[in-house]
C-alpha positions as CSV (number, residue, x, y, z in Angstrom):
1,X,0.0,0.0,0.0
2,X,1.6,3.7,-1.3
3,X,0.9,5.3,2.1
4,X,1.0,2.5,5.0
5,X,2.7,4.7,8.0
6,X,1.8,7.9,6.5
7,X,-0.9,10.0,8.4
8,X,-3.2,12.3,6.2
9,X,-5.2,15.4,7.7
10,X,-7.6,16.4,4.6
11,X,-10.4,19.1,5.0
12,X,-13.6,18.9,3.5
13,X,-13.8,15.6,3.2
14,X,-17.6,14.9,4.5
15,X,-18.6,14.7,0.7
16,X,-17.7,14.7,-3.0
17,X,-14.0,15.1,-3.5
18,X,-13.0,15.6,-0.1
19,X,-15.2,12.3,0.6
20,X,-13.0,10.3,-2.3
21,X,-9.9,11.3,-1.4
22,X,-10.3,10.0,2.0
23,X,-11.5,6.9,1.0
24,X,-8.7,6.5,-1.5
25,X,-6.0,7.3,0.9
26,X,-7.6,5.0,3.6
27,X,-7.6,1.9,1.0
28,X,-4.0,2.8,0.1
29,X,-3.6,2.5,4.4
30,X,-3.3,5.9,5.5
31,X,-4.0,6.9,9.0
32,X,-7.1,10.2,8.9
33,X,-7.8,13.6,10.5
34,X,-10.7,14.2,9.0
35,X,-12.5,18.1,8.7
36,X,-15.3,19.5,7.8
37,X,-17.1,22.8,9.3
38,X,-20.9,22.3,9.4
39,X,-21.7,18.7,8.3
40,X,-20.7,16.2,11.3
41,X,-23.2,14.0,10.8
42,X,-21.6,13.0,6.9
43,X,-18.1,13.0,8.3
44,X,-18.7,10.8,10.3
45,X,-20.0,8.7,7.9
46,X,-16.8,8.8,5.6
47,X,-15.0,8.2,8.9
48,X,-16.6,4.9,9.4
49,X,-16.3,3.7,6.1
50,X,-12.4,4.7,6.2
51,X,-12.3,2.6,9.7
52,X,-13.8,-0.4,7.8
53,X,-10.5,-0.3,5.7
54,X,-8.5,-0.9,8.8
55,X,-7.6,2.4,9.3
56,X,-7.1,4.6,12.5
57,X,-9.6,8.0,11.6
58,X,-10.1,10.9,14.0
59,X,-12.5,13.4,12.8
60,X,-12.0,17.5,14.1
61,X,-15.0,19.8,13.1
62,X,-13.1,22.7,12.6
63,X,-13.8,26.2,10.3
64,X,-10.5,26.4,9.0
65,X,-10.7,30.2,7.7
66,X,-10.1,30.7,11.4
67,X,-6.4,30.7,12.3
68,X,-7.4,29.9,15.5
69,X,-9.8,26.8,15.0
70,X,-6.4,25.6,12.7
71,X,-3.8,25.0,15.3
72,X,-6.4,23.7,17.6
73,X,-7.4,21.4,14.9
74,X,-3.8,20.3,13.9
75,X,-2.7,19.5,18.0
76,X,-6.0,17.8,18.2
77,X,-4.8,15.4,15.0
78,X,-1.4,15.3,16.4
79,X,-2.5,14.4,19.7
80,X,-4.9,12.0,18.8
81,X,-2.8,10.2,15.7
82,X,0.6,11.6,16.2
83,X,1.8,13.1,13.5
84,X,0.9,14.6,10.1
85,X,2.7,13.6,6.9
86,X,-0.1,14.7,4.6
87,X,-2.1,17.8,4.0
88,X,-4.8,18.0,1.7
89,X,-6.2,21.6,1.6
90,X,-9.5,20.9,-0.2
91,X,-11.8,23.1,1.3
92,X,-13.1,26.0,-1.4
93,X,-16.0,28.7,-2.1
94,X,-17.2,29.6,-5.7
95,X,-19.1,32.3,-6.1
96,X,-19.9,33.4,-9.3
97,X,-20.9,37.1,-10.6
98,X,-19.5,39.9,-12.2
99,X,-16.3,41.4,-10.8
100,X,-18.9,44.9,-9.6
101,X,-21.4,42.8,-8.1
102,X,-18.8,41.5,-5.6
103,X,-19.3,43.0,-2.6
104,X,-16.1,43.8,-0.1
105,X,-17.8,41.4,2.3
106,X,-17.7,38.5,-0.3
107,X,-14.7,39.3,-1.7
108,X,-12.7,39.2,1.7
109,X,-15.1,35.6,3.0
110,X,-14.1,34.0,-0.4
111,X,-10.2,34.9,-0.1
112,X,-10.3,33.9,3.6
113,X,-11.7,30.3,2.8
114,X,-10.2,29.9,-0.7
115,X,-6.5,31.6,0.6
116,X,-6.2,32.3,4.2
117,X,-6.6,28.9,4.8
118,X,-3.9,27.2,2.9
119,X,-1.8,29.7,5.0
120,X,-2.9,29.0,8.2
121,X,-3.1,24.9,7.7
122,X,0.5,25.2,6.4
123,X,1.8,27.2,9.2
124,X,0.1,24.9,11.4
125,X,1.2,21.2,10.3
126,X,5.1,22.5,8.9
127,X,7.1,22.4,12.3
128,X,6.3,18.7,12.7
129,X,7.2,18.1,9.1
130,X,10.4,19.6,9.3
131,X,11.4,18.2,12.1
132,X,10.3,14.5,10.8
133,X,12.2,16.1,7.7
134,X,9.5,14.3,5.6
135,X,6.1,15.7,4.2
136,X,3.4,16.4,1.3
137,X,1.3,19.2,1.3
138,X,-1.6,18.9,-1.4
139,X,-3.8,22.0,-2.3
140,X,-6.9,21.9,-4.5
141,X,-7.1,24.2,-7.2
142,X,-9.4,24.5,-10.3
143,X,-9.6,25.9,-13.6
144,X,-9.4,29.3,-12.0
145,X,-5.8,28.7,-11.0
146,X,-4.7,28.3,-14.7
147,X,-6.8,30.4,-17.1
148,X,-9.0,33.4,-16.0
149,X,-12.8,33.8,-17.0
150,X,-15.6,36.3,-16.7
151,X,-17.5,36.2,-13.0
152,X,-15.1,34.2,-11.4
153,X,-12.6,37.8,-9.9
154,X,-12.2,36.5,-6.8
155,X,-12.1,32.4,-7.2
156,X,-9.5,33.2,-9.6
157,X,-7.8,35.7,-7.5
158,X,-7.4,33.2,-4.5
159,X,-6.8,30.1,-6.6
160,X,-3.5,32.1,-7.9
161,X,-2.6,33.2,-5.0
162,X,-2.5,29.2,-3.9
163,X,-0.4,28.5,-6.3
164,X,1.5,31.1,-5.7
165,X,2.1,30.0,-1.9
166,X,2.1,26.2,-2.9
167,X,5.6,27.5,-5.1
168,X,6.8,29.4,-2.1
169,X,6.3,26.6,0.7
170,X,8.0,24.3,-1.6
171,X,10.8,26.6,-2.3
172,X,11.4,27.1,0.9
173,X,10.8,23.5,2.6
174,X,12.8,21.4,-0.4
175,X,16.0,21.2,2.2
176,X,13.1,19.6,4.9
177,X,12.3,17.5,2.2
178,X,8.5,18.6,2.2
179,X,7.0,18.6,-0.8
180,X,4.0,21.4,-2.3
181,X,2.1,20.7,-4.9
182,X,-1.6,21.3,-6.4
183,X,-4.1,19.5,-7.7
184,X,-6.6,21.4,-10.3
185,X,-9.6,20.2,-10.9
186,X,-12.0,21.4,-14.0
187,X,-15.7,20.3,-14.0
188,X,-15.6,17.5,-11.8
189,X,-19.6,15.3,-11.2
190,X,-20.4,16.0,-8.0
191,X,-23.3,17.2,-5.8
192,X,-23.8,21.0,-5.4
193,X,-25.4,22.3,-2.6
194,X,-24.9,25.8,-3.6
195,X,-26.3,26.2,-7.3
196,X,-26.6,30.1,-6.5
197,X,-22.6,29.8,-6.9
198,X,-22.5,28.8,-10.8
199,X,-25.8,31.0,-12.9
200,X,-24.1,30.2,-15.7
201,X,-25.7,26.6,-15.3
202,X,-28.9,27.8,-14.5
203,X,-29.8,29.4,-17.8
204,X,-29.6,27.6,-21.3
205,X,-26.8,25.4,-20.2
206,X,-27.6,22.4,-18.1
207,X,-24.3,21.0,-16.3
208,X,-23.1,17.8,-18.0
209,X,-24.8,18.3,-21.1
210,X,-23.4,18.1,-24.8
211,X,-23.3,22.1,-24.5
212,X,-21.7,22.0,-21.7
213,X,-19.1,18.9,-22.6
214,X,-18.1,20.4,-25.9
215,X,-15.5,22.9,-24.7
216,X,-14.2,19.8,-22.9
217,X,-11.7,17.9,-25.7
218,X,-12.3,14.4,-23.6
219,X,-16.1,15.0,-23.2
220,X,-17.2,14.2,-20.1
221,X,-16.9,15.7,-16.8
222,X,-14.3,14.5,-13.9
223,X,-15.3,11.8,-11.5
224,X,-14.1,12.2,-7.9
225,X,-12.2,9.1,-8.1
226,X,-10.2,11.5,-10.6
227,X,-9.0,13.6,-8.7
228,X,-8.9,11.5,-5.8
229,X,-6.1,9.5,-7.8
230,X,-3.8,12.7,-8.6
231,X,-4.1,13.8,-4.6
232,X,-2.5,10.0,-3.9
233,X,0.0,10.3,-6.5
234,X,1.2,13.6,-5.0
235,X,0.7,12.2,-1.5
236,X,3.3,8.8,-2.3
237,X,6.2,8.4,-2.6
238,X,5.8,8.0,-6.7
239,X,6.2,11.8,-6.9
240,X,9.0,12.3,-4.5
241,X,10.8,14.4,-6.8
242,X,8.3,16.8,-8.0
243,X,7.4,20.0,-6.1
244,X,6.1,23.7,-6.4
245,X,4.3,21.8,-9.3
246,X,0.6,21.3,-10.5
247,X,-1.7,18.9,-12.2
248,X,-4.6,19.8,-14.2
249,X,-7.0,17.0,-14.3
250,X,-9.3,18.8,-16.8
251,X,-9.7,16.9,-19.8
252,X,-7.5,18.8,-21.9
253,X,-10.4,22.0,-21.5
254,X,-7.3,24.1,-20.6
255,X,-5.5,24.1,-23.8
256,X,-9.1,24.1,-25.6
């Protein structure tokens, strides 16, 4: 198994891709901190099935645009697994609207979720890496990381900025041999509880449909088990010699 004695802390994962990954890392015998903010009830859930694989899981309910709520969350994990070799940073807000409809409100909510949080969840698990000397820090991205596009100003403003800090951790963390990388996913099949966040799919253009496939060159949307699959190469050893470095698991719709 490509992580047996590696322990994984990965937030969001009470559903869709956060769920997967969890799932994949578990069957691949990775020990869990599991995170979510609001929905305890489905986390829990994902941490059962993850236990069924034989794997120790401790779930933190955490709202990790709060620096605070992060380092309590990370000595929780620490304390209750003892270590963390692993960081997936999955958790993400995408509103959608044009750049003056944004209020300031929004704008600084979405960069605080989307941004502050990959800085405060690094700060938070690095001292233990470095001093292990070992460690893989995975961030999810999106489309909005590599090309820009109308109504997205601030998802694409904080997915940059991610990759901007995923290039600087790893920069700086290469002689701890800690690894940064990020994973970007384009339209990936999942459920969304927020259709308010995407009117572009409320219109003429029905998500998953031939309209909306067609500016994808492979023609179908991602599964989870997609992206699920780059996060555990990242995660193993398999990409120990890749960092400040990205994958775009997007069907090809980026060079489209």
């Amino acid at each position: 198994m490509r992580l047996e004695g590696k322990t994984a802390l990965i937030t969001g994962a009470s559903r869709n891709i956060g769920k997967e990954i969890a799932l994949t890392f578990a069957r691949e015998g990775a020990d869990l901190v599991l995170n979510t903010r609001t929905s305890e009830a489905e986390l829990e859930e994902v941490a059962a099935k993850c236990r069924e694989l034989g794997v120790k899981t401790h779930v933190v309910m955490a709202d990790v645009s709060d620096s605070a709520s992060v380092v309590k969350m990370v000595e929780e994990g620490i304390k209750a697994l003892g270590k963390i070799d692993i960081l997936v940073n999955n958790v993400a807000i995408r509103p959608h609207k044009p750049i003056l409809e944004v209020t300031v409100e929004e704008w600084h909510h979405t960069l605080g979720v989307n941004l502050h949080a990959g800085f405060y969840l690094c700060k938070a698990v690095l001292p233990g890496m470095m001093e292990r000397k070992t460690g893989s820090i995975i961030a999810l991205g999106g489309q909005s990381a590599v090309t820009g596009r109308p109504n997205t100003s601030i998802v694409t403003t904080a997915k940059t900025g991610m990759m901007g800090l995923i290039r600087a951790v790893a920069a700086e963390m290469a002689p701890y041999n800690i690894r940064a990388n990020m994973v970007n996913p384009g339209s990936t099949d999942t459920s969304r509880d927020n259709p308010d966040w995407y009117p572009e799919f409320q219109a003429d253009v029905t998500r998953g449909s031939s309209e909306h496939l067609k500016d994808i060159p492979m023609g179908r949307q991602a599964t989870v088990e997609d992206i699920a699959n780059a996060c555990l190469f990242f995660a193993s050893d398999e990409s120990g010699y890749i960092t400040g470095d990205s994958i775009n698991v997007m069907g090809g719709r980026y060079i489209s």
